[in-house]
N, C-alpha and C positions, 0 to 999 in steps of 0.2 A: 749292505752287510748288517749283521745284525748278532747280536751275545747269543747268553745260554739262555738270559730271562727271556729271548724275545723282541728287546729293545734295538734298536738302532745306534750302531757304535755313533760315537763322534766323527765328525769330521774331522782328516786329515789336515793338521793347522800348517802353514806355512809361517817360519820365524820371520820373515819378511812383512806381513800381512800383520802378524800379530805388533812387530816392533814399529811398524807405521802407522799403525793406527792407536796404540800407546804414546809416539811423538806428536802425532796430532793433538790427543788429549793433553799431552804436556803442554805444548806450544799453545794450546787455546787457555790453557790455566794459570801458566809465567804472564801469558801478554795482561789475562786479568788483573793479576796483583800488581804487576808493572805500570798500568793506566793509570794509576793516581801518583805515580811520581812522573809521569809523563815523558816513559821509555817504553820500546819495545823489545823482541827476545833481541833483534839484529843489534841495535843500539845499543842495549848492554853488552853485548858481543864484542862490538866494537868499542864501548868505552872500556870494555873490560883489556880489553888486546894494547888499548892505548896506554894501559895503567901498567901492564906489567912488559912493556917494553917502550919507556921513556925513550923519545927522542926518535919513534918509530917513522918509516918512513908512508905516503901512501902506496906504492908500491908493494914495498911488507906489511902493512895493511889487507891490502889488498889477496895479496895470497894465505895469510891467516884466516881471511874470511872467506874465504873460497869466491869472491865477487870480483868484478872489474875495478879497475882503477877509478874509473869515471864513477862509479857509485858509493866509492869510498871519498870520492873530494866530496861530492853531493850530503854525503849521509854528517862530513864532518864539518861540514860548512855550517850544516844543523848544529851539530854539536855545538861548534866554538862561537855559532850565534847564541846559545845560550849558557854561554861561559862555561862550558863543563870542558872543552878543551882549549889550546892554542897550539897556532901554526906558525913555527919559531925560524919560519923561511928567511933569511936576511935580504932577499932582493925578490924581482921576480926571475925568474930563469933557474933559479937554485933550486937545489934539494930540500925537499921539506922536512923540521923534525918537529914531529907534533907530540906533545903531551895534557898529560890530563891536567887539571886545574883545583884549587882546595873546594871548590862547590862541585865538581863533578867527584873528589874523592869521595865526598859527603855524601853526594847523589848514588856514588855505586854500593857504599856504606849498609844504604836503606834499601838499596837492591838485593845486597845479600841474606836482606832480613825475607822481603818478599819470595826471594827464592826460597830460602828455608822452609817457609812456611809454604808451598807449595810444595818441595821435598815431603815435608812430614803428612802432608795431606795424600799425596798419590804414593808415598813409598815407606810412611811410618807405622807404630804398631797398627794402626786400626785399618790401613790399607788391605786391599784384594792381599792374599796370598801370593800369587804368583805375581805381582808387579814386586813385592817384596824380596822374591827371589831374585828376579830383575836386578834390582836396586844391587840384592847381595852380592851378584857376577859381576855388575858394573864395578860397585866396590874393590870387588878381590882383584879385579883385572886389572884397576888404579893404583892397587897398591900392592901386586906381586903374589896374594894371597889365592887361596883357591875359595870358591864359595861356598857359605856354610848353611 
């Protein structure tokens, strides 16, 4: 197909295509700024999940990260080897309640800064236009508003 000029319209974009291949660039640009505090997107995901529900179980872990049980003991076994959580189980056979710890507060702290700056890089003034709009829906959809 083709306009009035002559040219060839655009291609038919699929919101699909387009918003997967936007998470991709995202998730390659978190994991960047992430690497020198020595977390990944998942890790923060998960230290995040364990921060804002003290005493979480892995089980509920586990279905907030949309992952198995078995890779949430794995991924937090990491964690609370490097002190950023503890597993506050009183025996073994028991239900676990894991929380975050004052160096993993600290550690998601610096994470939010990395995030930031990765926000302002792919969705701030100086960003594509349309990831901006992006960012605008994500926003409005957060917080009840319609996008502007």
């Amino acid at each position: 197909m083709t306009n009035e000029n002559g040219r060839p319209n655009p291609p038919v974009t699929s919101p699909s295509i387009v918003l997967l291949t936007l998470a991709r660039r995202i998730e390659s640009e978190l994991n960047a700024a992430l690497a020198p505090l020595d977390l990944t997107v998942s890790r923060l995901g998960l230290l995040g999940h364990i921060a804002g529900v003290p005493g979480v179980s892995f089980s509920d872990l586990a279905r907030m990260s949309g992952t198995t049980v078995q890779s949430v003991h794995a991924a937090v076994k990491v964690l609370a080897g490097a002190g950023l959580v503890r597993d506050n189980t009183a025996r073994a056979g028991s239900a676990s309640t894991i929380e975050i710890t004052p160096d993993g507060s600290s550690l998601l702290q610096a994470a939010k800064k990395a995030v930031a700056s990765v926000d302002d890089l792919l969705f701030g003034p100086a960003a594509d236009p349309i990831q901006r709009q992006v960012a605008d829906a994500v926003r409005a959809a957060f917080q009840g508003g319609a996008p502007s």
